[in-house]
C-alpha atoms as a printed R data frame, in Angstrom:
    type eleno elety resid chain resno       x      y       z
1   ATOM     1    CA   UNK     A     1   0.000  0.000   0.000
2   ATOM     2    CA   UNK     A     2   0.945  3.065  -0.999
3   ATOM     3    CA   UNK     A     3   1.528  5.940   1.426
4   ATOM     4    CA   UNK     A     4   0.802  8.675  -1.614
5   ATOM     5    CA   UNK     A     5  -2.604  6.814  -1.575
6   ATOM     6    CA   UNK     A     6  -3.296  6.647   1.581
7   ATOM     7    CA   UNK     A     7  -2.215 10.435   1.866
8   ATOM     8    CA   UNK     A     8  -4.688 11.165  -0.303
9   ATOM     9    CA   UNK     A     9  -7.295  9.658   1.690
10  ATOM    10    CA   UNK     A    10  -6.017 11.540   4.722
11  ATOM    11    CA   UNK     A    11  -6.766 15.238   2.992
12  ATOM    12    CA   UNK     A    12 -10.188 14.166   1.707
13  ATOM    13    CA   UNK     A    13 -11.353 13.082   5.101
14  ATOM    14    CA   UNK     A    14  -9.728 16.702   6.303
15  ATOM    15    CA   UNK     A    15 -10.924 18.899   3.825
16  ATOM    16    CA   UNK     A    16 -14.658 17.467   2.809
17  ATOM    17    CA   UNK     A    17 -14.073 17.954  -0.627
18  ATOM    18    CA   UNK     A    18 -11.872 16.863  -3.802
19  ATOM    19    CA   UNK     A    19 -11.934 20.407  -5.288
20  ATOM    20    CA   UNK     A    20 -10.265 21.244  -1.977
21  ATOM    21    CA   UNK     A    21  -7.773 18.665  -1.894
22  ATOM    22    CA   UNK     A    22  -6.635 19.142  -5.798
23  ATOM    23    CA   UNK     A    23  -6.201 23.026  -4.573
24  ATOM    24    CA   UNK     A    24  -4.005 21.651  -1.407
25  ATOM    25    CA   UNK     A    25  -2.014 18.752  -3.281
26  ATOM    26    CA   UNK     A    26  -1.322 19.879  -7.273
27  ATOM    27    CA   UNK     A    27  -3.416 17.273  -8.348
28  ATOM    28    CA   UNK     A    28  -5.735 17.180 -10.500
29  ATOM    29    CA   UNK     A    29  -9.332 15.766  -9.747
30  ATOM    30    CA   UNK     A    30  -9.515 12.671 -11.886
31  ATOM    31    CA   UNK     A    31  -5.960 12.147 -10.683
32  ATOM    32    CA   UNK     A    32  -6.730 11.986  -7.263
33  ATOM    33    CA   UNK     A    33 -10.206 10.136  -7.737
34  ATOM    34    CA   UNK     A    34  -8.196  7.378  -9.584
35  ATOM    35    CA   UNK     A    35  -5.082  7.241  -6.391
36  ATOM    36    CA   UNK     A    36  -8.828  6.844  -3.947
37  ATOM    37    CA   UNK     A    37  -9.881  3.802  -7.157
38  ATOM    38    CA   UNK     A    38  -6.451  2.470  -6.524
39  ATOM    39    CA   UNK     A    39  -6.847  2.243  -2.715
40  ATOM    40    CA   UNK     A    40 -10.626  0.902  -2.694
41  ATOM    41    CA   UNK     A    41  -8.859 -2.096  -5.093
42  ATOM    42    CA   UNK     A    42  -6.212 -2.577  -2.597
43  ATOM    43    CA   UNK     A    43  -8.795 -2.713   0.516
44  ATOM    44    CA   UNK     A    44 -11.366 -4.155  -1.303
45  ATOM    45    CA   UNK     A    45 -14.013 -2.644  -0.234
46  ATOM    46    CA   UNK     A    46 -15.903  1.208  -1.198
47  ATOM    47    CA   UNK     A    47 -14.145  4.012   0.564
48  ATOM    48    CA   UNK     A    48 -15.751  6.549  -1.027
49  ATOM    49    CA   UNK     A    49 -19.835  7.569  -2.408
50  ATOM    50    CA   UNK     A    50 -20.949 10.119  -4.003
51  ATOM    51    CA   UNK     A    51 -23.915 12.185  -2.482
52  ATOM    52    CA   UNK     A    52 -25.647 14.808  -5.301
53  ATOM    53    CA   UNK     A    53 -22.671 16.296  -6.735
54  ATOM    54    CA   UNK     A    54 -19.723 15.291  -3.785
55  ATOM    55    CA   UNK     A    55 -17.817 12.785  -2.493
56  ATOM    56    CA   UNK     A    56 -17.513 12.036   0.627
57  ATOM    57    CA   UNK     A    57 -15.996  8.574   2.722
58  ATOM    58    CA   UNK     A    58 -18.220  5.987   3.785
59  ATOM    59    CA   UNK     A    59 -17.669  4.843   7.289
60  ATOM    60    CA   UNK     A    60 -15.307  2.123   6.353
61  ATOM    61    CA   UNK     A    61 -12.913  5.305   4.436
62  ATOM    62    CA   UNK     A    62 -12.889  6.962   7.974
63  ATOM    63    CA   UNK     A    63 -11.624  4.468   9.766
64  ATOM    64    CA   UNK     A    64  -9.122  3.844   7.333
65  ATOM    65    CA   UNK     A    65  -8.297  7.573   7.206
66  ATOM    66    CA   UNK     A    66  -7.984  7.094  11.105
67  ATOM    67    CA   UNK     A    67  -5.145  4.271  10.581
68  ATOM    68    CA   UNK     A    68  -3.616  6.399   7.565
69  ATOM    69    CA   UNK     A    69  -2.929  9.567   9.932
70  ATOM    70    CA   UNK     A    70  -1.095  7.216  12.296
71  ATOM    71    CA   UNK     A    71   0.635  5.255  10.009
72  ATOM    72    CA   UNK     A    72   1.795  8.651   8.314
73  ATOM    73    CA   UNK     A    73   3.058 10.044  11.356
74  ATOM    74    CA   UNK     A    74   4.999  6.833  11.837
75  ATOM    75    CA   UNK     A    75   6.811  7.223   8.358
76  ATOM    76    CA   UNK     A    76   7.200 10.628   9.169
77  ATOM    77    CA   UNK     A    77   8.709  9.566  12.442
78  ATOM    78    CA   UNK     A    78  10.951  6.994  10.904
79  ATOM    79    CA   UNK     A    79  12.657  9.245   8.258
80  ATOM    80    CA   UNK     A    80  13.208 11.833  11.010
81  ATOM    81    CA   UNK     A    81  15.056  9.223  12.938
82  ATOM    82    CA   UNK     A    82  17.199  8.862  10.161
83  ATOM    83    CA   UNK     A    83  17.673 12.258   9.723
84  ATOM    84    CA   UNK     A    84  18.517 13.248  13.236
85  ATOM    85    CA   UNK     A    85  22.634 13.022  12.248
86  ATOM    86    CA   UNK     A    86  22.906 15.955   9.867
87  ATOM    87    CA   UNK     A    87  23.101 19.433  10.089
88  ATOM    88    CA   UNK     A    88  20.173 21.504  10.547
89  ATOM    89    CA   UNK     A    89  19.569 23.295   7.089
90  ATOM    90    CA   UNK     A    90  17.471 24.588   4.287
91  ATOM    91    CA   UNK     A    91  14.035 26.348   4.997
92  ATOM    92    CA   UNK     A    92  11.886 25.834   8.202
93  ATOM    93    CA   UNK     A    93   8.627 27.909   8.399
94  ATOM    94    CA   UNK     A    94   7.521 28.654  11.712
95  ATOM    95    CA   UNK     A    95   3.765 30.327  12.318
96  ATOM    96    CA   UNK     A    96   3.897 32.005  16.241
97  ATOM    97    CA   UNK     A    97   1.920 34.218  18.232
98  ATOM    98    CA   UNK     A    98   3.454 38.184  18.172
99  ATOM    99    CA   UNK     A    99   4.574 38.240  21.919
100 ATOM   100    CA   UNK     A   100   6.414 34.630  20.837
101 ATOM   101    CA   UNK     A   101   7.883 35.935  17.735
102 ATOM   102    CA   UNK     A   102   9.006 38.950  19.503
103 ATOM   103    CA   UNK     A   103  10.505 38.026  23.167
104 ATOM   104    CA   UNK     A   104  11.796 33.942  21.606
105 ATOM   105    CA   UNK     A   105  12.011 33.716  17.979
106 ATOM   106    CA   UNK     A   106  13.790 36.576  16.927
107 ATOM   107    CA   UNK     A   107  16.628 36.773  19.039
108 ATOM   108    CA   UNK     A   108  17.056 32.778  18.465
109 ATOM   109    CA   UNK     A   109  17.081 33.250  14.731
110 ATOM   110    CA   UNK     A   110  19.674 36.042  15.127
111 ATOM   111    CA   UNK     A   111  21.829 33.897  16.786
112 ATOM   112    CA   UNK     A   112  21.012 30.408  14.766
113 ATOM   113    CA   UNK     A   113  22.150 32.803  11.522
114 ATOM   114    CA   UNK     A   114  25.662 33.387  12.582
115 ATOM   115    CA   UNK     A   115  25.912 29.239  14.159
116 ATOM   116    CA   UNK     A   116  23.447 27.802  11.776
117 ATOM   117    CA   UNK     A   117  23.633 30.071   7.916
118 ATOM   118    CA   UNK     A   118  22.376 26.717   6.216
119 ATOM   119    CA   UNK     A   119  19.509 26.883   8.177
120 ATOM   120    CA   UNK     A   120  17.101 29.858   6.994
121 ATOM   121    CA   UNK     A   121  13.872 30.521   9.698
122 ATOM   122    CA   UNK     A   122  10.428 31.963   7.291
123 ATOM   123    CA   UNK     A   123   8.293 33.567  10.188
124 ATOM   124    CA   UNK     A   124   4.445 34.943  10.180
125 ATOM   125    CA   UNK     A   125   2.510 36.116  12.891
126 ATOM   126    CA   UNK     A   126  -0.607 33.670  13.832
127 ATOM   127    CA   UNK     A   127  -2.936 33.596  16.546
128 ATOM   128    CA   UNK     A   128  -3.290 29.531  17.897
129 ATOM   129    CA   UNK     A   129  -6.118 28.533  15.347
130 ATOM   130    CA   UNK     A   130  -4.392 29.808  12.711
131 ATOM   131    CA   UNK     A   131  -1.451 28.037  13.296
132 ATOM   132    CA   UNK     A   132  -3.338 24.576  13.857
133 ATOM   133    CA   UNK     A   133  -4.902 24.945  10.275
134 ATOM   134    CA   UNK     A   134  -1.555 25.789   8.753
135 ATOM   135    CA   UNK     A   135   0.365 23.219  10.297
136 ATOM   136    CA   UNK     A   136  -2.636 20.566   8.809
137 ATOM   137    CA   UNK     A   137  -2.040 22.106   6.111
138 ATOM   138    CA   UNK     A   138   1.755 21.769   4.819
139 ATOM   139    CA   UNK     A   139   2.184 25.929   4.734
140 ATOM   140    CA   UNK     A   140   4.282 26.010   8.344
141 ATOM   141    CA   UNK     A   141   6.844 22.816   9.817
142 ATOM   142    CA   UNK     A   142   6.677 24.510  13.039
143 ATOM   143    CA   UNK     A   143   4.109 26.347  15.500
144 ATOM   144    CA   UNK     A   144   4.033 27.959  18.905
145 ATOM   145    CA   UNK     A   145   0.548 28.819  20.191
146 ATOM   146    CA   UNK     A   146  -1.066 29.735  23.049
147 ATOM   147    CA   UNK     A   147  -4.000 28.577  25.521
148 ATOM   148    CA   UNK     A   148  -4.955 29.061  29.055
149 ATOM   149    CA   UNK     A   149  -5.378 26.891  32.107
150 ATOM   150    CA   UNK     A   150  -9.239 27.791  32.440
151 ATOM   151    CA   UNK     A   151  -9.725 27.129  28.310
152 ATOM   152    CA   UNK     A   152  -7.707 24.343  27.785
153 ATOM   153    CA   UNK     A   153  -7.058 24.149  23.719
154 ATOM   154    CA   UNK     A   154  -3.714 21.746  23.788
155 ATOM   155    CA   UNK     A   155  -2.842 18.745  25.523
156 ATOM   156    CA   UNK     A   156   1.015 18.004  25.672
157 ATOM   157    CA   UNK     A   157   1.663 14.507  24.236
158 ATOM   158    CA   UNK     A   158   4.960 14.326  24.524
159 ATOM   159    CA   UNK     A   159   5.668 15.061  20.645
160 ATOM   160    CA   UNK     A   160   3.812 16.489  18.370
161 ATOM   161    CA   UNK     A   161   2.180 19.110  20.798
162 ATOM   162    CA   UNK     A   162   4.963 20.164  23.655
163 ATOM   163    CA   UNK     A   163   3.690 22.325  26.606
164 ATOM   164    CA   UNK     A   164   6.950 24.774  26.721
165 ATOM   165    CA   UNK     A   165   6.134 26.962  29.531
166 ATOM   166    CA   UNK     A   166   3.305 28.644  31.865
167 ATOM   167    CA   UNK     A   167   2.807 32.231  33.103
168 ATOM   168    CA   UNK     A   168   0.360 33.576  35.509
169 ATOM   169    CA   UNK     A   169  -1.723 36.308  34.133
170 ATOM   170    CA   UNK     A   170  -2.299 39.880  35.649
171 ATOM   171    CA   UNK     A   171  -4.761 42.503  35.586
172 ATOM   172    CA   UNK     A   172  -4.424 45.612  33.501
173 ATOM   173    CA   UNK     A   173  -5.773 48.711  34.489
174 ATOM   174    CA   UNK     A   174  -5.863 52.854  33.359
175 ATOM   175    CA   UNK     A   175  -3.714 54.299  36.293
176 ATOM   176    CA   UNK     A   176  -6.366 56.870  36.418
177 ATOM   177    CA   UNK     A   177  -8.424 53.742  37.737
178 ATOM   178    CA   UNK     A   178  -8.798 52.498  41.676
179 ATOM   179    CA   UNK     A   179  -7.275 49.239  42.109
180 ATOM   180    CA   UNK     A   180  -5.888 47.085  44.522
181 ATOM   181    CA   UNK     A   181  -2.270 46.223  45.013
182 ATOM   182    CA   UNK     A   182  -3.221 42.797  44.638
183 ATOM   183    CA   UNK     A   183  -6.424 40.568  43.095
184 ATOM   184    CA   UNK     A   184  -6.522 37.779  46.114
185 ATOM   185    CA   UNK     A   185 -10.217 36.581  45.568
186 ATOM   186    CA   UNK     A   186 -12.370 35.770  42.937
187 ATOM   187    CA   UNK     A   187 -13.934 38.771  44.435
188 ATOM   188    CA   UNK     A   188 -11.729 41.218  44.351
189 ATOM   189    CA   UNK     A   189 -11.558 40.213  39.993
190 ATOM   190    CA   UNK     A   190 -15.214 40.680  40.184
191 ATOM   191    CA   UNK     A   191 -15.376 44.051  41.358
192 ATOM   192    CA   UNK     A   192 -14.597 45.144  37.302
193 ATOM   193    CA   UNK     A   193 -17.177 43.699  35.958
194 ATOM   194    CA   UNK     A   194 -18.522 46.787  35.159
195 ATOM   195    CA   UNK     A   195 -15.395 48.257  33.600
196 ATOM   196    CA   UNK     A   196 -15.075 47.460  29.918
197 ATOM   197    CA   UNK     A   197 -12.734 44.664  28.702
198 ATOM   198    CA   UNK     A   198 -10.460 44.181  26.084
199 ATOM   199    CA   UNK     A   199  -9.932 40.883  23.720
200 ATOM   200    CA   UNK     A   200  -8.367 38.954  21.485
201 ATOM   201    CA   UNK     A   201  -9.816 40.522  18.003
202 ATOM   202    CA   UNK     A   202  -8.837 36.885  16.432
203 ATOM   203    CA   UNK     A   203  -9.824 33.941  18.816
204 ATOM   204    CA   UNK     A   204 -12.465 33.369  21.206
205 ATOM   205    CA   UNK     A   205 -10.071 32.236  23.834
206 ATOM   206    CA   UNK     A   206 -10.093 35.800  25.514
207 ATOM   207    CA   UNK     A   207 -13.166 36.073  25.652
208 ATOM   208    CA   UNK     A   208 -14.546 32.911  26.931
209 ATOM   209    CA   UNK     A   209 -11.474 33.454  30.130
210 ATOM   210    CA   UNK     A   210 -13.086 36.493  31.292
211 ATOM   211    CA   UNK     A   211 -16.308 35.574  31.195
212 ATOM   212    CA   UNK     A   212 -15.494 32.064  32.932
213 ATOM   213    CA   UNK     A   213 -13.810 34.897  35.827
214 ATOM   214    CA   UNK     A   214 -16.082 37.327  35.784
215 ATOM   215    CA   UNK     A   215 -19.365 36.073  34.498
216 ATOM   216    CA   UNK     A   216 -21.290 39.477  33.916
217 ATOM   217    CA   UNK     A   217 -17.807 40.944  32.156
218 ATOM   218    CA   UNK     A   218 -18.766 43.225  29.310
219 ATOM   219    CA   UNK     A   219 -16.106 43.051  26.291
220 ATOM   220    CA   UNK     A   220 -15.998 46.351  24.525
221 ATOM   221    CA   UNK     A   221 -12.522 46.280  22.703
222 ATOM   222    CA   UNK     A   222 -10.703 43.740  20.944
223 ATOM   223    CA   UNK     A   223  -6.854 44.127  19.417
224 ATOM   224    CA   UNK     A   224  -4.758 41.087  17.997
225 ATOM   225    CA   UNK     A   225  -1.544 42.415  19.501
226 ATOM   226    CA   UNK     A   226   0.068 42.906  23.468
227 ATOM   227    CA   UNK     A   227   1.095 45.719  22.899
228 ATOM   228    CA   UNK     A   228  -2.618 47.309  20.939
229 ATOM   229    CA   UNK     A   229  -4.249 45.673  24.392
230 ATOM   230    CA   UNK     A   230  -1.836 47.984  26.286
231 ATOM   231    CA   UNK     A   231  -2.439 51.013  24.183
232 ATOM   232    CA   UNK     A   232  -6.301 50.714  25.054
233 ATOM   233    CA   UNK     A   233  -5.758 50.247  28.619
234 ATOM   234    CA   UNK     A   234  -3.786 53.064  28.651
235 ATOM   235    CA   UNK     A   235  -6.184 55.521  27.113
236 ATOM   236    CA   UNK     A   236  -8.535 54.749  29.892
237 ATOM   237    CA   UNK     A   237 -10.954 52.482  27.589
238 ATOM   238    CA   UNK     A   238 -11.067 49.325  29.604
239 ATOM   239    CA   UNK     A   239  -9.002 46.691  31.323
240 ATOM   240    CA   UNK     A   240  -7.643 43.163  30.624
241 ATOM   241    CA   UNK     A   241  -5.953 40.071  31.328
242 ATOM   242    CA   UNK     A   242  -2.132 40.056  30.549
243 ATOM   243    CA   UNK     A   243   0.599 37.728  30.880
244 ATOM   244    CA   UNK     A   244   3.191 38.933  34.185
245 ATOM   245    CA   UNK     A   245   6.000 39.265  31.306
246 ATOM   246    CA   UNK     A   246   4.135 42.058  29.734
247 ATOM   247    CA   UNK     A   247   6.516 45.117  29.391
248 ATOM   248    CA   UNK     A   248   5.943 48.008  31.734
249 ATOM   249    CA   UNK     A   249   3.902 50.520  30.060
250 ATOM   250    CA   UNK     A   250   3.052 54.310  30.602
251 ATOM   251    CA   UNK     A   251  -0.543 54.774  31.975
252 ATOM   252    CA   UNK     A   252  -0.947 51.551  33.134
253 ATOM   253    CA   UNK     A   253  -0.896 49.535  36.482
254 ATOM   254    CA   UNK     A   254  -0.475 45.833  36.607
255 ATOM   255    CA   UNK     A   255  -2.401 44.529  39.480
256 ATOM   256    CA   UNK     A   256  -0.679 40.539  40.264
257 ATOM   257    CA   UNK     A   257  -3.522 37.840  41.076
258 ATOM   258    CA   UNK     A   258  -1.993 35.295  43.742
259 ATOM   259    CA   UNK     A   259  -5.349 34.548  44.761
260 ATOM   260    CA   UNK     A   260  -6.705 32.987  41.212
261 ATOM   261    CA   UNK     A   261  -4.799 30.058  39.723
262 ATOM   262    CA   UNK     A   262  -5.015 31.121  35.922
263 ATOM   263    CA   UNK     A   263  -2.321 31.087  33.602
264 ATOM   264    CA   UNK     A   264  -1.297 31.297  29.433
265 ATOM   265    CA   UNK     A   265   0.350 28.154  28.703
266 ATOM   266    CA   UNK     A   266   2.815 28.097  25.482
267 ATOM   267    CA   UNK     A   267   2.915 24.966  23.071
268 ATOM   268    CA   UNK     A   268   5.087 24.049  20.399
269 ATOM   269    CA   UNK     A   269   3.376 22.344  17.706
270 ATOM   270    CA   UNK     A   270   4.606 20.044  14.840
271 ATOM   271    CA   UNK     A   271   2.971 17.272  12.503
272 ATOM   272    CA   UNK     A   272   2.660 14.106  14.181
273 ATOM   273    CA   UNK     A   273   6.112 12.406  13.394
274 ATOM   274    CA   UNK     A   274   7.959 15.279  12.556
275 ATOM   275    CA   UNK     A   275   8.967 16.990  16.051
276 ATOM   276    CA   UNK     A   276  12.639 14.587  15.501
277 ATOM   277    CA   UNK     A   277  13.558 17.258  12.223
278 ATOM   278    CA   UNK     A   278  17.070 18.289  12.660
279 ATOM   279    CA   UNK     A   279  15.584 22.219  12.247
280 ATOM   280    CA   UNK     A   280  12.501 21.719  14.441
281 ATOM   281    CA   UNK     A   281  14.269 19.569  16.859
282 ATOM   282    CA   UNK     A   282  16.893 22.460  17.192
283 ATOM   283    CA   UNK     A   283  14.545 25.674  17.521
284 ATOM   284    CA   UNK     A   284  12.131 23.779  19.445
285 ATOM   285    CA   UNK     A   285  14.626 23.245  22.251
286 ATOM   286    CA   UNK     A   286  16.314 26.678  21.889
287 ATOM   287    CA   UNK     A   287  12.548 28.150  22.257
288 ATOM   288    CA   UNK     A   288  12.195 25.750  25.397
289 ATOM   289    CA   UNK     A   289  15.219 26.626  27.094
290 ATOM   290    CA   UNK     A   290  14.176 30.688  26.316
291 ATOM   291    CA   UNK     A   291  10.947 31.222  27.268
292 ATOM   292    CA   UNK     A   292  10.345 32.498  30.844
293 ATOM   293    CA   UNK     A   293  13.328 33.649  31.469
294 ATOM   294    CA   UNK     A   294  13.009 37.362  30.776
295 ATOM   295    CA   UNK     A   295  16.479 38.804  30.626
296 ATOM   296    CA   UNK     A   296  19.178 36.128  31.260
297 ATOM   297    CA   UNK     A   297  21.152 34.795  28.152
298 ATOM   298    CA   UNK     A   298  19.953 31.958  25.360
299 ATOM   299    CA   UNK     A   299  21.482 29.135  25.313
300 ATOM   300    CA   UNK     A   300  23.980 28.796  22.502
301 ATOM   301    CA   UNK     A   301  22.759 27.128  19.472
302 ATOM   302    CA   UNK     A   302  25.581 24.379  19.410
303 ATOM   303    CA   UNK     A   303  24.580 24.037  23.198
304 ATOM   304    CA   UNK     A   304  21.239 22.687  21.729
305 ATOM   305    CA   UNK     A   305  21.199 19.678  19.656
306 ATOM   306    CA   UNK     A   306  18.532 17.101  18.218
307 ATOM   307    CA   UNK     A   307  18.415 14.096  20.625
């Protein structure tokens, strides 16, 4: 059996659609209608039946997707394995939130350029659903997105999906605004939920943590960026939840929240198989041995190496 056939198989069940898997693979559609004939001959039995005008997998083609996925990941695995000797080089795209791209990436890729020039990093900014959906779909070899311990969105597995750090969160307020030195209490969060909040413009996430904390929270604003949050607090049009490695910021107060155990967990994110890469393995651990640690050195680059 064929993996390109059973790759094939794979996008249809992903996508819903062979128009949309011709657009994802370079295939044509009779091509990849004849790689799904192939298969059915192989398995003998129908994967596939067309309802109106689609196709879509019969229940026996889903299950066999299910198989294909792991035994893809497993060939994936394998070749990585292999791999794991040579240099890290050519072209790895990485997808990241902006406060990861900013504080992590960047100063690693300055540093991998001078220890690493085979190795070139491609970087775009992308909030945690974008990156899942570019990562399924070829366009990025490595991710680092974001979730939080109240709206769990990633579960480490110990591969594909690496938990890379936690941070507590804090409350940002106007200074021109009353607020305690501290939030100890559920309560004490509570007491803003008349003040207007400010979101995530591109998830739900945000949202759906401050109205799990404070219920009756009204969300007025939403920005896609730290620092746009900041710039709203600041001009006195609402607060919001930050991460305690937020940068200090001019007309705002950071008010710490021992009391509530909330954080913004960080995850690095591959294909199933491929987290052994030479490239991924290398930035992946760089990232890892970064993050948190405002201010002290990175590791060195040939400090780091694929295990």
């Amino acid at each position: 059996m064929e993996t390109r056939l059973l790759r094939t198989l794979v996008e249809l069940n992903r996508r819903g659609t062979m128009r949309a898997v011709a657009a994802a693979t370079g295939y044509g559609t009779s091509a990849i209608s004849q790689q799904l004939a192939v298969l059915e001959r192989e398995m003998g039995t129908a994967l596939t039946e067309r309802t109106g005008r689609t196709v879509r997998l019969t229940w026996a083609g889903r299950r066999l997707a299910e198989h294909a996925e792991r035994i893809l990941a497993a060939e994936a695995e394998a070749r990585a394995a292999l791999d794991t000797g040579s240099e890290p080089s050519g072209v790895l795209k990485i997808a990241a939130f902006a406060t990861a791209i900013s504080v992590d990436i960047l100063p690693i890729a300055r540093r991998l350029a001078v220890s690493h020039p085979r190795l070139s990093l491609e970087v775009q900014e992308r909030e945690p659903a974008e990156v899942v959906r570019l990562l399924a779909d070829g366009e990025v070899d490595l991710g680092f997105g974001y979730d939080y311990s109240l709206v769990q969105r990633f579960h480490d597995d110990g591969g594909a999906v690496r938990l890379m750090c936690t941070t507590p969160l804090m409350l940002a307020v106007p200074a021109s605004m009353p607020a305690p030195g501290r939030i100890a209490s559920p309560d004490d969060l509570r007491a803003f939920a008349d003040a207007p909040w400010v979101v995530n413009s591109r998830g739900e996430d945000d949202g759906e943590l401050v109205r799990r904390m404070v219920a009756t929270a009204k969300v007025a604003h939403r920005a896609d960026s730290l620092g746009l949050v900041l710039d709203i607090v600041a001009a006195d049009f609402g607060v919001a939840l930050v991460p305690v490695s937020a940068p200090p910021r001019d007309g705002v107060v950071y008010v710490p929240m021992p009391g509530l155990d909330v954080h913004r967990r960080m995850f690095a994110l591959t294909r199933p198989g491929e987290q052994g890469r030479p490239a991924i393995a290398l930035v992946s651990e760089l990232v890892s041995a970064h993050v948190g640690v405002v201010g002290s050195p990175l590791p060195t680059p040939d400090e780091v190496r694929p295990s």
